[in-house]
C-alpha positions as CSV (number, residue, x, y, z in Angstrom):
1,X,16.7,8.3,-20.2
2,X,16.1,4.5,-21.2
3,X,13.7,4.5,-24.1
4,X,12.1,1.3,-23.1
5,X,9.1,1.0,-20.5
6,X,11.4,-2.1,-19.2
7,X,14.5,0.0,-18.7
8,X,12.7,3.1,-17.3
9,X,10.8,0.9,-14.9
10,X,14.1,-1.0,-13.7
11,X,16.2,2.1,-13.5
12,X,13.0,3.2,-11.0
13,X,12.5,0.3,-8.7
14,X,16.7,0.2,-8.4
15,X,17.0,3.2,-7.6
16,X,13.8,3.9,-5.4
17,X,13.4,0.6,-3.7
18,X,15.0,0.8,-0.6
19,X,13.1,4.6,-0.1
20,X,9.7,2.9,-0.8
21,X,10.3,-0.2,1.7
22,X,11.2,2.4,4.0
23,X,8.1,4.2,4.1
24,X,6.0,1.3,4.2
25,X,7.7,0.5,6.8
26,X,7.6,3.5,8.9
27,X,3.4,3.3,7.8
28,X,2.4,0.4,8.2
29,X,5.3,-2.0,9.7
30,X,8.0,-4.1,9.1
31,X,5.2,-7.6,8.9
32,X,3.3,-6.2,5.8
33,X,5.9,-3.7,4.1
34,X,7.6,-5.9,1.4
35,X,4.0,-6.7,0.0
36,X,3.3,-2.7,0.1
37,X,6.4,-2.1,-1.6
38,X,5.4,-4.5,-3.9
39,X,1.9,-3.2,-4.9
40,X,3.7,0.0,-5.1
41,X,5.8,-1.0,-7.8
42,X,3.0,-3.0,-9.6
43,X,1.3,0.2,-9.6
44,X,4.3,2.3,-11.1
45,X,4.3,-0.2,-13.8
46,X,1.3,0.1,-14.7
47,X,0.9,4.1,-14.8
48,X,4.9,3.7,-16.5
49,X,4.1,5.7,-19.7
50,X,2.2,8.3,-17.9
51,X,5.2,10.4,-16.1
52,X,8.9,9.5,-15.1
53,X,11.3,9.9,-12.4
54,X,10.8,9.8,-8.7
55,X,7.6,11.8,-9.1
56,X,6.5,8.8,-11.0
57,X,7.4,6.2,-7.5
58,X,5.8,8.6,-5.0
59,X,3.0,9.7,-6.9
60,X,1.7,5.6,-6.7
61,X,2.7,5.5,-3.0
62,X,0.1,6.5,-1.1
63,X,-2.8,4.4,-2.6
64,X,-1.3,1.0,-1.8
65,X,0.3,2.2,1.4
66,X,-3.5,4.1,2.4
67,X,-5.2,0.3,1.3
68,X,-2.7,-1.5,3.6
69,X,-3.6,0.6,6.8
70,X,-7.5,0.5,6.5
71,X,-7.2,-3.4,5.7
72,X,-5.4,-3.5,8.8
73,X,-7.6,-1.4,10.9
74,X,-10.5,-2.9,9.6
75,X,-8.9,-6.5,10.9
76,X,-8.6,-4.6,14.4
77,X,-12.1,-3.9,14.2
78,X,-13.5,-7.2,13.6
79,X,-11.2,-8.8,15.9
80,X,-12.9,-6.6,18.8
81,X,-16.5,-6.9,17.6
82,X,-16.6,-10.3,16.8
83,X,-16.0,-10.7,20.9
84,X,-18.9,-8.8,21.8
85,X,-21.9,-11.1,22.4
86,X,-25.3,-9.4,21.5
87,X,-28.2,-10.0,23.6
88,X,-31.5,-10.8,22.3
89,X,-34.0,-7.7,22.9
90,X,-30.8,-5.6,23.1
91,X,-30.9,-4.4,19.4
92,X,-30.5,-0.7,18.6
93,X,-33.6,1.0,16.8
94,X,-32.8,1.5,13.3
């Protein structure tokens, strides 16, 4: 095992980049993958020290990847409410 954080960080992403991409973009699609797979990484670098080997990769996987989809959904969302036109004295009681 590399003793740097350097080396044990470039021996991860080589070796689990192409697995990562592919589950981001199985999740969340081909258009926003590479910057998933991206935050993914940052986060392994940053949590480095903590634990090694694959465990390491998938363990910071499902944060970004979970991020990505509600960002997205939550586009969806205000792309269909922002159509709706509200009518004065139409208000729900709150």
């Amino acid at each position: 095992m590399p003793d740097s954080p350097q080396a044990r960080f470039t021996m991860l992403y080589e070796k689990h980049y192409d697995e990562v991409l592919a589950f981001c973009t199985r999740r969340i699609g081909r258009t926003e993958a590479d910057d998933a797979t991206a935050d993914v990484f940052a986060v392994a670098w940053r949590r480095i020290d903590e634990s090694s080997g694959s465990q390491s990769v998938r363990g910071c996987m499902a944060s970004p990847v979970v991020c990505w989809r509600t960002g997205r959904r939550q586009k969806r969302l205000f792309g269909r409410v922002s159509g709706l036109a509200l009518v004065p004295g139409e208000l729900p009681d709150v």
